[in-house]
N, C-alpha and C positions, 0 to 999 in steps of 0.2 A: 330491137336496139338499132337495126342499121337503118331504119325507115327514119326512125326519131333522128340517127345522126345526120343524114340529109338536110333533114331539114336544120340544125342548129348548120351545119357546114354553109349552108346556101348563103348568106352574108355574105362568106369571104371568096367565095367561089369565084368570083371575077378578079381575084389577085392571085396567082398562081405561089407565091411564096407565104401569100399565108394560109392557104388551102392545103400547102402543104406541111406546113409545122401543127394544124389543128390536124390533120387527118392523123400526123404522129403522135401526138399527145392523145386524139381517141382510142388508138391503137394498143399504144402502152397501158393503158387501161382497160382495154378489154383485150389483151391477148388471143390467138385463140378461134376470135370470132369474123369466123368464114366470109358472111354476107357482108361486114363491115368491112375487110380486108379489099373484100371484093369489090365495094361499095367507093371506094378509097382511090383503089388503081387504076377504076374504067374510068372516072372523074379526073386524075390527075395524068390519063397519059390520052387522053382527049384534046384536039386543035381547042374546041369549044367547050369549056370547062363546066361553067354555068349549064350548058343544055343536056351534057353527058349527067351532069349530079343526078339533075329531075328526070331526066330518062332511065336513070340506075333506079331512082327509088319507086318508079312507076313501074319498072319490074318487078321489083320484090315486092312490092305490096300486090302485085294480081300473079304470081312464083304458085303454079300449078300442084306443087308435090306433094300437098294433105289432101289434096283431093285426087290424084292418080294413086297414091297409095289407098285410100278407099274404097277405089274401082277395082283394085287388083286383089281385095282380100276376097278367098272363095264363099263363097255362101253358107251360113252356119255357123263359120269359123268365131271362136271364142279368142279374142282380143286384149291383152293388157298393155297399155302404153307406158313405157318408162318415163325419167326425168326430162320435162319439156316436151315431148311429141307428142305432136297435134293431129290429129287426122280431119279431112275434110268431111261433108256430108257425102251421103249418098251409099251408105252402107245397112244401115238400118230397115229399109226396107226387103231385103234380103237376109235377115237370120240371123245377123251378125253381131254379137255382145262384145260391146267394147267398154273395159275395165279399166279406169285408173286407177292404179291402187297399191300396193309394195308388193316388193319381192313374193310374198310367203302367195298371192294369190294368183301367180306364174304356175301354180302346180296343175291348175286346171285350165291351161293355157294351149291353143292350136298355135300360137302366132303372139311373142311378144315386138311392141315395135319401139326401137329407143331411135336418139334424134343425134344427128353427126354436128358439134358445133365447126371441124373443121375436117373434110378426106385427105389422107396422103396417102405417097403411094403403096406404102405396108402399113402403115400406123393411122388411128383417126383418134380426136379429139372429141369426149361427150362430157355432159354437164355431169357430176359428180353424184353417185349413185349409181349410174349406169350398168358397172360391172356388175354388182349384186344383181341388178335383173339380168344378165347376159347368162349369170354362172345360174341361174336359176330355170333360165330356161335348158342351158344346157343337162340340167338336172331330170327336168320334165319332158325333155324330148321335143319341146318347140322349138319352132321356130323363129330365126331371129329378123326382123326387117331394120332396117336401119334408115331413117331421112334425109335426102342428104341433098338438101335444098338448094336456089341457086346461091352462086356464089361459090359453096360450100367449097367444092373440088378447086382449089388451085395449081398451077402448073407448079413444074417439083420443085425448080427454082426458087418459088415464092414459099412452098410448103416448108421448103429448107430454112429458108429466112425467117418465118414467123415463127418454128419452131426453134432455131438455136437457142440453146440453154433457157428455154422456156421451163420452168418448175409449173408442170399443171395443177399439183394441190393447193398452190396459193393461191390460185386463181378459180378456182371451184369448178376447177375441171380431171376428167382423168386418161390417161393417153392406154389407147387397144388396138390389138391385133386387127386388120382388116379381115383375116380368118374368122374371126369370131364372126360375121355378120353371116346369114342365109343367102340374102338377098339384100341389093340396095335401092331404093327408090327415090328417084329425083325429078326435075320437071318435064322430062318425056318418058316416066315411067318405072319398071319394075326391071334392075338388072343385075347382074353377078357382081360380085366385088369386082374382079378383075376388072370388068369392060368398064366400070364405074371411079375407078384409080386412072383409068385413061381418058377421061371424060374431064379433058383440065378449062379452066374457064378465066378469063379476064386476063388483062397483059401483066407483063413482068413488069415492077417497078421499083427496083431495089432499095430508090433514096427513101420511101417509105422507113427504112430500118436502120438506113444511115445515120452514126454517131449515136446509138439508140445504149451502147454500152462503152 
């Protein structure tokens, strides 16, 4: 979604006030989501507005984290991916079964991996379904990984802002415990929730949220 709003933003990119009412009206719309958030504020708090956009979305489209999480899964390990997570290549030739598939196939799972549409610093935001494989892995004794691509991690400031009085069921999202994860992995790899809540990304830009209610 963020790659796609680039490019619709790119028109207006060289007028900083309407760069900034489309970034809010993408926003309102896609609550929530990380990379677009993130996609938004490196663009709008850039001298060169226009070059940051295309340089935003030229990271996200080559955004490492399907393929470091790949690398990092152990050899053998039996794999189910929740809702939305993607994993890169490079696992397959090492042993590795990787399951899309529901809940009920988490029983014979080393390693379920679900996908962060948005990290904070105790709470993360995943596409809806998520729990159900979380609590299932917790069932089965797997383990959780969780994706949390760039953008994803915003500083708290922003975390705060995107989420006030955000309702994540309308929006097809559901908000969890950063406890819940095992492990996190993002685009330099495999790391603890903690160290991964600290890991804040792209500037503060509040008028993104301005008059929003």
């Amino acid at each position: 979604m963020a790659i796609e709003a680039g490019a619709a933003l790119a028109p207006v990119a060289s007028r900083p006030g309407g760069l900034l009412t489309a970034c809010r009206r993408l926003l309102a719309r896609r609550p929530g989501d990380g990379p677009l958030l993130w996609l938004a504020a490196t663009a709008l708090a850039a001298s060169d507005q226009p070059s940051a956009l295309g340089g935003a979305v030229d990271r996200l489209r080559s955004d490492p984290t399907g393929e470091r999480a790949a690398i990092a899964l152990p050899d053998g390990a039996v794999v189910v991916t929740g809702p939305g997570a993607a994993l890169g290549v490079g696992h397959g030739e090492r042993g590795v079964q990787v399951v899309d598939g529901e809940p009920a196939a988490v029983v014979a799972a080393d390693i379920v991996v679900c996908r962060a549409c948005l990290w904070g610093p105790e709470e993360w935001l995943a596409p809806e379904g998520t729990a159900a494989f979380i609590d299932a892995a917790v069932s089965a004794g797997a383990e959780v990984w969780v994706l949390a691509g760039l953008g994803t991690v915003p500083p708290r400031r922003m975390w705060d802002l995107a989420t006030d009085g955000l309702d994540p069921g309308s929006h097809g999202l559901e908000l969890l415990d950063t406890s819940s994860a095992s492990f996190v992995v993002g685009p330099t790899g495999r790391t603890s929730p903690e160290r991964a809540s600290a890991r804040a990304e792209g500037p503060v830009v509040p008028e993104l949220f301005a008059g929003r209610r």
